[in-house]
C-alpha positions in Angstrom: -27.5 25.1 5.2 -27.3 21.6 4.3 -27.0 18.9 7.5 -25.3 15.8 6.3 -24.5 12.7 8.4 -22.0 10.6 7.0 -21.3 6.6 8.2 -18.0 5.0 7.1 -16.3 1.6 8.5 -12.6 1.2 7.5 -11.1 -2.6 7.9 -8.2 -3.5 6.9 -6.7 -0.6 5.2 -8.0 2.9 5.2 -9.0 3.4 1.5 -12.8 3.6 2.5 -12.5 6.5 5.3 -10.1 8.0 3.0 -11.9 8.4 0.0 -15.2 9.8 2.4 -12.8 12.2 4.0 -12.3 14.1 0.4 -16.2 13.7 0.0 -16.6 15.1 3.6 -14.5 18.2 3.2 -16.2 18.5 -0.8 -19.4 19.3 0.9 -18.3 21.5 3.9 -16.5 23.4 1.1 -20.0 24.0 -0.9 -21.2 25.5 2.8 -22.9 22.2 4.2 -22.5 21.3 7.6 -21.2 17.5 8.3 -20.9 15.5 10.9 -18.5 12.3 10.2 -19.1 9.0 12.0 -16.3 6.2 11.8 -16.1 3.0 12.7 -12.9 2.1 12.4 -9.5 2.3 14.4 -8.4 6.2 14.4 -5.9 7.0 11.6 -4.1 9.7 12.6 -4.3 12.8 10.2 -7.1 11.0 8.0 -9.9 13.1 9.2 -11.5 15.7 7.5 -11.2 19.1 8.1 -14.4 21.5 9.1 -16.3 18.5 9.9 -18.0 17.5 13.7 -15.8 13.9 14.1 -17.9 11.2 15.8 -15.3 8.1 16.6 -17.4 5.1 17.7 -15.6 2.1 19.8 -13.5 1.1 16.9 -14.0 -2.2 15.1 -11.5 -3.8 12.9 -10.7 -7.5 11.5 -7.7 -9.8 11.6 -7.4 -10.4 8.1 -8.7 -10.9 4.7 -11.4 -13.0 5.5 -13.1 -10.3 7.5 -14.4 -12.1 10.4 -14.5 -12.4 13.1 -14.7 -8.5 14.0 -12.6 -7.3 16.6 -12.5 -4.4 19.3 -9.1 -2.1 19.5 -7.8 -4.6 21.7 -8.0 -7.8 19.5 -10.9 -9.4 21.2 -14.5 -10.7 19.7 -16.8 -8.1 19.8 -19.1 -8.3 22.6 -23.3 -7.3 22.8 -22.0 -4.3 25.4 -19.6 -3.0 22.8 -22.6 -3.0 20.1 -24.6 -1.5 22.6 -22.3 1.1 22.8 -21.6 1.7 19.2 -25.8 2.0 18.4 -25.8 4.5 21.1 -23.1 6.5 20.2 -24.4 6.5 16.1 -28.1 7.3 17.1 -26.2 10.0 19.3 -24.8 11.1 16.4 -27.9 11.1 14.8 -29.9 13.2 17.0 -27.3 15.9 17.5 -26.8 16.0 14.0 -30.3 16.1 12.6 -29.3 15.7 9.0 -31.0 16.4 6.1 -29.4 13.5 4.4 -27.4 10.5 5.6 -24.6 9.2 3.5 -23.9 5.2 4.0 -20.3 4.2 2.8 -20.8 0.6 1.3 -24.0 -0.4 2.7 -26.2 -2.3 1.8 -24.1 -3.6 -0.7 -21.2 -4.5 2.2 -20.8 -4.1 5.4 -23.7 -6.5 6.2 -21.7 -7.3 9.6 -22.7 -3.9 10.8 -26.5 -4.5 10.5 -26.4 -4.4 14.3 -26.4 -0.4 14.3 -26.9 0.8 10.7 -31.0 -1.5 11.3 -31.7 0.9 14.2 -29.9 4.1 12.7 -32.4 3.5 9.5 -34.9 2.7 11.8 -34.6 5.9 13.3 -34.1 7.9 10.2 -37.6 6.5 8.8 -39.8 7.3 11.6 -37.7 11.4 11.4 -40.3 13.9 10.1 -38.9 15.7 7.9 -37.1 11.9 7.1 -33.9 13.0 5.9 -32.7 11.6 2.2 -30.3 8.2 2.5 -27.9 7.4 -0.1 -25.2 4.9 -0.6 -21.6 5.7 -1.7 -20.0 2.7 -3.6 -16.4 2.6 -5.4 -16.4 1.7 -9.1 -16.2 -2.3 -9.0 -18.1 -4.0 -5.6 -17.1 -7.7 -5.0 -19.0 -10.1 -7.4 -20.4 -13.0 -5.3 -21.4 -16.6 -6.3 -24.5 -16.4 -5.0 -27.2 -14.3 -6.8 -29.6 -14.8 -4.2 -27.6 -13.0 -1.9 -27.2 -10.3 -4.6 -31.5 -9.9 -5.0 -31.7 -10.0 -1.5 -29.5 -6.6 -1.1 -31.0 -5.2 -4.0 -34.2 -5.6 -1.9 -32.9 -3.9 0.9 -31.8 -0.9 -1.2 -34.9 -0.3 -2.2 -36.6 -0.2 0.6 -33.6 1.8 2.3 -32.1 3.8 0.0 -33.0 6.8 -2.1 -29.9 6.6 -4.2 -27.0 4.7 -5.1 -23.9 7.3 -5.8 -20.8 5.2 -7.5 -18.0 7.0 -6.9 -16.5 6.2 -10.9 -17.3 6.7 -14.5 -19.2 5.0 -16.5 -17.1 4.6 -19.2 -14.7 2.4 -17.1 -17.2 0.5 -15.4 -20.9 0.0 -15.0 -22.4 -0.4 -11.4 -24.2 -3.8 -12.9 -21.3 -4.8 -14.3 -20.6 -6.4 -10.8 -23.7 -6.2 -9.1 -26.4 -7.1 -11.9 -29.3 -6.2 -10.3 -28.4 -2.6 -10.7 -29.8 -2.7 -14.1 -33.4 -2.7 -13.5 -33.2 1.0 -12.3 -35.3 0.4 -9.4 -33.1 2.8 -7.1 -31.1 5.7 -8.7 -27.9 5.6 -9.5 -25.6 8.8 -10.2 -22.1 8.1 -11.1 -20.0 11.3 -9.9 -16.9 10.3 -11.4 -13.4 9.1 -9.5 -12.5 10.5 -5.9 -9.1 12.0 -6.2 -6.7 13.5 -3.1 -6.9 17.3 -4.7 -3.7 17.9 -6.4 -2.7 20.8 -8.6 0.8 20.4 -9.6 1.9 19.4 -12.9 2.6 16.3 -14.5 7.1 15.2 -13.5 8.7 14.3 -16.9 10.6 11.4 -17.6 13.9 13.2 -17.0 12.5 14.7 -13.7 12.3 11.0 -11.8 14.1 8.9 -10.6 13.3 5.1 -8.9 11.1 2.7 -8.0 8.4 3.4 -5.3 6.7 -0.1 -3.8 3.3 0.2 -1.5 0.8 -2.1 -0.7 -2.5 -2.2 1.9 -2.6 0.0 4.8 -3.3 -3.0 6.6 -1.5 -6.4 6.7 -2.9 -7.6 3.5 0.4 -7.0 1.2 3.1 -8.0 2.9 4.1 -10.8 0.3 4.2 -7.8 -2.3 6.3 -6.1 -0.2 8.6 -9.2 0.6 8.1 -10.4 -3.0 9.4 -6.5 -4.4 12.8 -6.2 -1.9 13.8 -9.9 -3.6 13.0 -8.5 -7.2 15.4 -5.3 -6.7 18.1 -7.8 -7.6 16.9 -9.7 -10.5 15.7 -6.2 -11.9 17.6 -4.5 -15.0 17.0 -1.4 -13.0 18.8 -2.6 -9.8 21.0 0.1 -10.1 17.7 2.6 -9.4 16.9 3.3 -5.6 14.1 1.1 -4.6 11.5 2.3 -1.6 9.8 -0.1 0.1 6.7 1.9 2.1 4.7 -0.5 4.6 1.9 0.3 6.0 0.3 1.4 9.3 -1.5 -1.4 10.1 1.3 -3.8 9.4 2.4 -5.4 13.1 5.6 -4.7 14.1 7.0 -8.1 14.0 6.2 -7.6 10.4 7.4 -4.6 9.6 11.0 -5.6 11.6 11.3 -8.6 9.2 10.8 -6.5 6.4 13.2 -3.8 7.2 16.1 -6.6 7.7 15.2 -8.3 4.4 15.7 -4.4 3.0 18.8 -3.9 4.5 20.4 -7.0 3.2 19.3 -6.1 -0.3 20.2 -2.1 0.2 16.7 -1.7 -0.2 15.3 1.4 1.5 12.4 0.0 3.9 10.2 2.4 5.9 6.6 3.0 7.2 4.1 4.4 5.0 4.4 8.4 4.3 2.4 11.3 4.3 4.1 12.3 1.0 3.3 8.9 -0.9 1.4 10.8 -3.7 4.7 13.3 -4.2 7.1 10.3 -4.2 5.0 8.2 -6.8 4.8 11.8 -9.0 8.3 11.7 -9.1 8.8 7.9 -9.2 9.8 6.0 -12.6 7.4 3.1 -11.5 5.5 2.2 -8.9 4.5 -0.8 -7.7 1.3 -1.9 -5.9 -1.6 -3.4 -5.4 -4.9 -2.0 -7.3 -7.4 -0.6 -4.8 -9.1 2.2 -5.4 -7.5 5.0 -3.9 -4.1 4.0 -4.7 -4.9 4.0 -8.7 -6.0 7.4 -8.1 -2.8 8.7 -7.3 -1.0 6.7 -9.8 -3.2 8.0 -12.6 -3.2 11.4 -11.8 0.6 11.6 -12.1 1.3 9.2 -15.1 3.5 7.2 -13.4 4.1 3.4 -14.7 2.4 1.4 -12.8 2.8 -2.2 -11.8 -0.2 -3.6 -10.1 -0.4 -6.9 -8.1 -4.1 -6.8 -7.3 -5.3 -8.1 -4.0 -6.7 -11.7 -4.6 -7.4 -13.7 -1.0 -10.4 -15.3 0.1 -11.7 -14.6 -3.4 -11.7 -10.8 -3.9 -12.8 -10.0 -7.2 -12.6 -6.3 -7.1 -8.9 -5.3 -7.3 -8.3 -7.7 -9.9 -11.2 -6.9 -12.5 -9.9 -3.1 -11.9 -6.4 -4.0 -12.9 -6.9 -6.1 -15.8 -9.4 -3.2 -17.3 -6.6 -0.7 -16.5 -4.0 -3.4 -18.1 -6.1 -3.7 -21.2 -5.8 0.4 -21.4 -2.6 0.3 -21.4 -1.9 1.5 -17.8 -0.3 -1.2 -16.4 1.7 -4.0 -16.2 -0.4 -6.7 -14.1 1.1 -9.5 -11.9 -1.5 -11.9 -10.1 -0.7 -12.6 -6.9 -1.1 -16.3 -7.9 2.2 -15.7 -10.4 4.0 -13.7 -8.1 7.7 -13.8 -7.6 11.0 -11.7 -7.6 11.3 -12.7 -11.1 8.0 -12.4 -12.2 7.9 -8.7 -10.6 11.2 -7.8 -11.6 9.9 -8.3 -15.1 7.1 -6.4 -15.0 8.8 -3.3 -13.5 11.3 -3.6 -16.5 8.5 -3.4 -18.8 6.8 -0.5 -16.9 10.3 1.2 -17.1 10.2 0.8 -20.8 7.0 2.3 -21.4 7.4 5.8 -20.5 5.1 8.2 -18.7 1.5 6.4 -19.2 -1.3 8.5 -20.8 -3.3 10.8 -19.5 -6.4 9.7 -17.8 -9.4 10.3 -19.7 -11.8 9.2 -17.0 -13.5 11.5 -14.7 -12.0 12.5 -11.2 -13.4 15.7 -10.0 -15.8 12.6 -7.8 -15.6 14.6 -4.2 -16.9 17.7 -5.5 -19.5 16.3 -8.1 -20.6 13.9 -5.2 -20.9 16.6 -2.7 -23.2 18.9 -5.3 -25.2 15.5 -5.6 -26.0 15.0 -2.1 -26.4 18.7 -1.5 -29.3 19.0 -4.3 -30.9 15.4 -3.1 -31.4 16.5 0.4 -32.8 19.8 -1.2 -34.8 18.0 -3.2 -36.1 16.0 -0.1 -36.7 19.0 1.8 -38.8 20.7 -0.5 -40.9 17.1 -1.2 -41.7 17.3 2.7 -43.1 20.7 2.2 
């Protein structure tokens, strides 16, 4: 049986420890056994299933500029609380004794968590048998201004990492589209296709929907879209549809009050985020959102027109790039967040409306699965190179 360790470190919203959850329960379905560190603050009901949990003291951020980290209780993370977190992971490690770890992001981001992931690679290296390390990256990473800083990560993945598995398909985008070092091949790179929530019921038809369905960030990171799409309902040819506004959990209360008496003033239906989000945007006429990586997923796989608003602060790259690909598709309508207003919204969810049901999607998305065989056959590989 296969031992995999696997490391994520959710932020602002959940879409990282919910697209390692599907990966998670992949390989405990194909009979490996995993144990599933996290880093960030417990999300109820996002943990996978047949899987040893390991919960560290959980970090998280403020906002979109990421720093400073934070413990549970808002303050500056102190030396005692990294002592504790490097404890608990090595724990993790020693109980575990993997065959292969699984590092979600790093080195390619994360860097703030050096701290513990330096002594938990320290630890793997000096392991005989040393279990296989890989890194699990979404489709598009953050382009920065600084190549420098790009060779020097490149340098740290090859001298840490095995392999590189990018959780898209090639045909949509390239690993070195966004991180150009990529493309000397000094570290392999297996693209398993896109991680989806498993879903087997069939595609609603046009006649079977009905309204517009509006989320943004599990964390506080879209609550101008969300403000933005309760003004549009108005200006909308389609005011007459019901609108849902869906905020999510890590929006502050405060917030999330403000937003629910903006919504009842414009008869706008205004709750927290739902465990059925991917059945309401199946039977949704559009939705609206913001482009991360999970979210497209669920939008895809039910045809739904889709309005994106991709995430854009302190100079993210990655949300946007993804949206105007998709946009030049012809998946969505795109609004930049610079552009954004009731009207501007409103006018792009009338030309979503228009479209119809949006074509199938021809990129790959069995990603938890093929990603799970992956790391199954590298640590077997591994194993039998130790030998």
């Amino acid at each position: 049986m296969t031992r995999a360790l696997i490391w994520v470190q959710h932020l602002l919203g959940s879409g990282h420890l919910e697209r390692m959850r599907w990966v998670a329960e992949a390989l405990a379905a194909q009979g490996a056994k995993v144990t599933f560190v996290t880093g960030g603050m417990p999300r109820q009901g996002r943990m996978p299933r047949d899987a040893t949990v390991v919960q560290l003291p959980p970090v998280k951020v403020a906002d979109a500029r990421f720093t400073p980290l934070l413990d549970a209780a808002g303050r500056p993370l102190t030396d005692a609380l990294r002592r504790e977190r490097v404890q608990a992971l090595l724990a993790a490690l020693g109980a575990a004794r993997p065959d292969v770890v699984v590092l979600e992001t790093w080195p390619f981001g994360r860097r703030a968590f050096a701290f513990e992931l330096e002594p938990l690679l320290a630890r793997v290296r000096s392991s005989v048998p040393r279990p296989c390390v890989i890194a699990s990256v979404r489709d598009l990473l953050q382009i920065r201004g600084n190549p420098g800083r790009d060779e020097a990560i490149w340098r740290a993945a090859r001298a840490q990492i095995d392999e590189v598995l990018v959780h898209g398909d090639p045909s949509f985008a390239r690993l070195e589209e966004t991180f150009p070092p990529a493309a000397d091949g000094a570290v392999p790179v297996t693209y398993t296709g896109y991680i989806r929530a498993p879903d087997t019921r069939p595609v609603a038809s046009v006649d079977g929907r009905s309204g517009i369905v509006v989320a943004a960030s599990g964390g506080d990171a879209g609550g101008e879209l969300l403000a933005t799409a309760i003004a549009a309902r108005a200006v909308s040819a389609h005011a007459a549809w019901p609108w849902r506004v869906l905020v999510g959990p890590g929006v502050p209360e405060a917030s999330f009050t403000e937003l629910e008496r903006s919504g009842r003033h414009a008869r706008t239906c205004v709750e927290r985020h739902r465990p059925d989000y991917r059945d309401l945007v199946a039977k949704a006429r559009v939705s609206v959102s913001q482009a991360g990586y999970n979210t497209i997923q669920d939008v895809l796989a039910a045809r739904t027109p889709a309005v994106l608003v991709p995430f854009s602060a302190e100079g993210e790259t990655e949300q946007t790039m993804r949206a105007q690909k998709l946009a030049a598709r012809g998946f969505a309508e795109v609004v930049a967040e610079r552009d954004l207003t009731p009207r501007t919204l409103a006018a792009a969810v009338d030309r979503a409306a228009a479209r119809g049901l949006a074509p199938p999607c021809p990129f790959a998305a069995d990603g938890a699965e093929a990603a799970a065989r992956r790391i199954i056959e590298a640590a077997r590989e591994r194993t039998g190179a130790a030998r």
